[in-house]
C-alpha positions as CSV (number, residue, x, y, z in Angstrom):
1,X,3.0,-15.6,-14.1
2,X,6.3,-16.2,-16.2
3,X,8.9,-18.3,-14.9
4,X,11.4,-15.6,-15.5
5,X,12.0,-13.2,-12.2
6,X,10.1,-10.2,-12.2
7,X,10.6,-7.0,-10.3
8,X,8.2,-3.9,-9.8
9,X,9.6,-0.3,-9.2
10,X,6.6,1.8,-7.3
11,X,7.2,5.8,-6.5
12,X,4.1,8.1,-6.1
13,X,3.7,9.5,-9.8
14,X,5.9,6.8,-11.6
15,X,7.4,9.8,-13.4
16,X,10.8,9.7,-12.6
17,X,13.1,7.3,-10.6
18,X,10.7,4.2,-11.2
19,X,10.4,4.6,-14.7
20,X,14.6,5.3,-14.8
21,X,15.2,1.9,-12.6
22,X,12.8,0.0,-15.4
23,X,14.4,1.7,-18.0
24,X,18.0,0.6,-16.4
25,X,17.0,-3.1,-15.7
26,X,15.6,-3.9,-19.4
27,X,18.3,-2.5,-21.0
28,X,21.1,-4.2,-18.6
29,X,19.3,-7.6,-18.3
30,X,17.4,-7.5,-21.8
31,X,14.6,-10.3,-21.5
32,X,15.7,-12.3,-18.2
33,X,14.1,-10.1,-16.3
34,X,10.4,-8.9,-16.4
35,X,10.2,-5.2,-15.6
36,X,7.2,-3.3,-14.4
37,X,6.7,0.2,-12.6
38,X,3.6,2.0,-11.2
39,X,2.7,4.8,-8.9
40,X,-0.4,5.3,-6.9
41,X,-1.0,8.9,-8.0
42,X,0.4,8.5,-11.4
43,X,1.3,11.6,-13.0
44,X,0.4,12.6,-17.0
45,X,4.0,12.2,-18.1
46,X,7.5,11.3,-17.6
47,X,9.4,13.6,-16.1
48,X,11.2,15.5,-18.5
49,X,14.6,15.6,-17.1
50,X,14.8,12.0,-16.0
51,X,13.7,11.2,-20.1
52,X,16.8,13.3,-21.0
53,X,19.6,12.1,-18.4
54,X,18.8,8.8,-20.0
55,X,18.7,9.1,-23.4
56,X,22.2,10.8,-22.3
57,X,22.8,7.3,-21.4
58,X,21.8,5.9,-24.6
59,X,18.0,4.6,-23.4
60,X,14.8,6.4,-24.6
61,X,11.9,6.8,-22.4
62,X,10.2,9.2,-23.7
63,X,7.1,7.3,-25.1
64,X,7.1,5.5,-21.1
65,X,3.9,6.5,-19.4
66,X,3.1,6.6,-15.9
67,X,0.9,3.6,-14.6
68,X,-1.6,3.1,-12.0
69,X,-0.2,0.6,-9.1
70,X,-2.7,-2.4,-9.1
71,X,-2.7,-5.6,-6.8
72,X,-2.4,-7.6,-9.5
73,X,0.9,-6.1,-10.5
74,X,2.3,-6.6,-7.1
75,X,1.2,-9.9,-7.2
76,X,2.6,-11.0,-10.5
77,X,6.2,-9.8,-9.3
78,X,9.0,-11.2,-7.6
79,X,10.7,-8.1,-6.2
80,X,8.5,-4.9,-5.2
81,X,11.0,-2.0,-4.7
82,X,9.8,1.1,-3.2
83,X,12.0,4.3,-4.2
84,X,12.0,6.4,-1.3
85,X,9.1,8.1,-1.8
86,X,6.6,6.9,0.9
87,X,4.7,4.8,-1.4
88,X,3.9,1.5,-0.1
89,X,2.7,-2.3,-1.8
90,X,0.6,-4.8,-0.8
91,X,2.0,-7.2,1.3
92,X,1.9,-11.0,-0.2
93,X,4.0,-13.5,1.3
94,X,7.2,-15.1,-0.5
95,X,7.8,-11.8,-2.1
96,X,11.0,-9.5,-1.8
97,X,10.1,-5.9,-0.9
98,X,13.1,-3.3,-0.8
99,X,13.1,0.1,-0.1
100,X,15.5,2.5,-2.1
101,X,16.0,5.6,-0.7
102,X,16.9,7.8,-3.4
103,X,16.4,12.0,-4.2
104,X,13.2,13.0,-6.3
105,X,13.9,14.5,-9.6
106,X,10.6,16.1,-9.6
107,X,10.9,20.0,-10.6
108,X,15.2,19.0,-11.0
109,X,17.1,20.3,-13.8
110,X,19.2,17.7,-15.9
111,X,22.0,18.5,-13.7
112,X,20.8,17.2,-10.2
113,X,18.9,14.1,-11.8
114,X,22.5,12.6,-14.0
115,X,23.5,11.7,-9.9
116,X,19.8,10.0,-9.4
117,X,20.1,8.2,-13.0
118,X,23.6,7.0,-12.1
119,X,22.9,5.8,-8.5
120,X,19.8,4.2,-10.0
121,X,22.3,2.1,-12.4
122,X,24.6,1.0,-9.7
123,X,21.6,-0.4,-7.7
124,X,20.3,-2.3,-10.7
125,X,23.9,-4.1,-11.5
126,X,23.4,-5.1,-7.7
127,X,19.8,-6.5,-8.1
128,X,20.6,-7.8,-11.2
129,X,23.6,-9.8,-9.5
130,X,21.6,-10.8,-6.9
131,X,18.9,-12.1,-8.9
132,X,21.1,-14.2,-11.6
133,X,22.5,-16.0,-7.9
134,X,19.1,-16.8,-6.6
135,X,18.3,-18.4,-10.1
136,X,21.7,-20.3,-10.1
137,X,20.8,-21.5,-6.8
């Protein structure tokens, strides 16, 4: 395990608002911050509208692909955050395990996943914040 902080996003098919929150945290924390998402019924690709909301916001997902949630994964992070979409983690002591309750873009047009992308952000300038205080501590 690296000594930086590391944070796992988990939602059923890791098509959509786990792969945005990755997506958001690497590009707002750049390498201070290990970033993984997975899903337990991972679907064949990234949902198509969440890939164009944020390449509207400058990032490109499109050659992300949905991963399989392991133990291991779970394991190796810091922060395990759920995104609202029943999915669950193992439970390992001395980790941080958040639960984000946010709409599924699943079968959404561009138009009702831009408010899921943008909530998504806000939460990640939050974690991020938190984060760089519990390392300054």
């Amino acid at each position: 395990m690296s000594d930086k902080p590391s944070v796992l996003f988990v939602c059923v098919h890791n098509a959509g608002r786990s792969q945005m929150a990755a997506a958001w945290l690497s590009h707002l924390a750049g390498d201070r911050i290990e970033v993984r998402s997975a899903g337990s019924a991972p679907g064949d690709t990234v949902n198509p509208a969440a890939v164009e909301a944020m390449r509207e916001a400058g990032i490109d997902i499109s050659a992300e692909k949905p991963k399989i949630l392991t133990v291991d994964a779970v394991k190796e992070s810091d922060v395990c955050i759920t995104m609202g979409c029943g999915d669950a983690c193992p439970i390992f002591p001395g980790k941080r395990y958040l639960d984000w309750k946010l709409e599924d873009p699943a079968g959404q047009g561009i138009e009702a996943v831009r408010p899921i992308r943008d909530e998504i952000k806000t939460r990640i300038e939050t974690l991020i914040a938190e984060i760089d205080a519990e390392a300054a501590k």
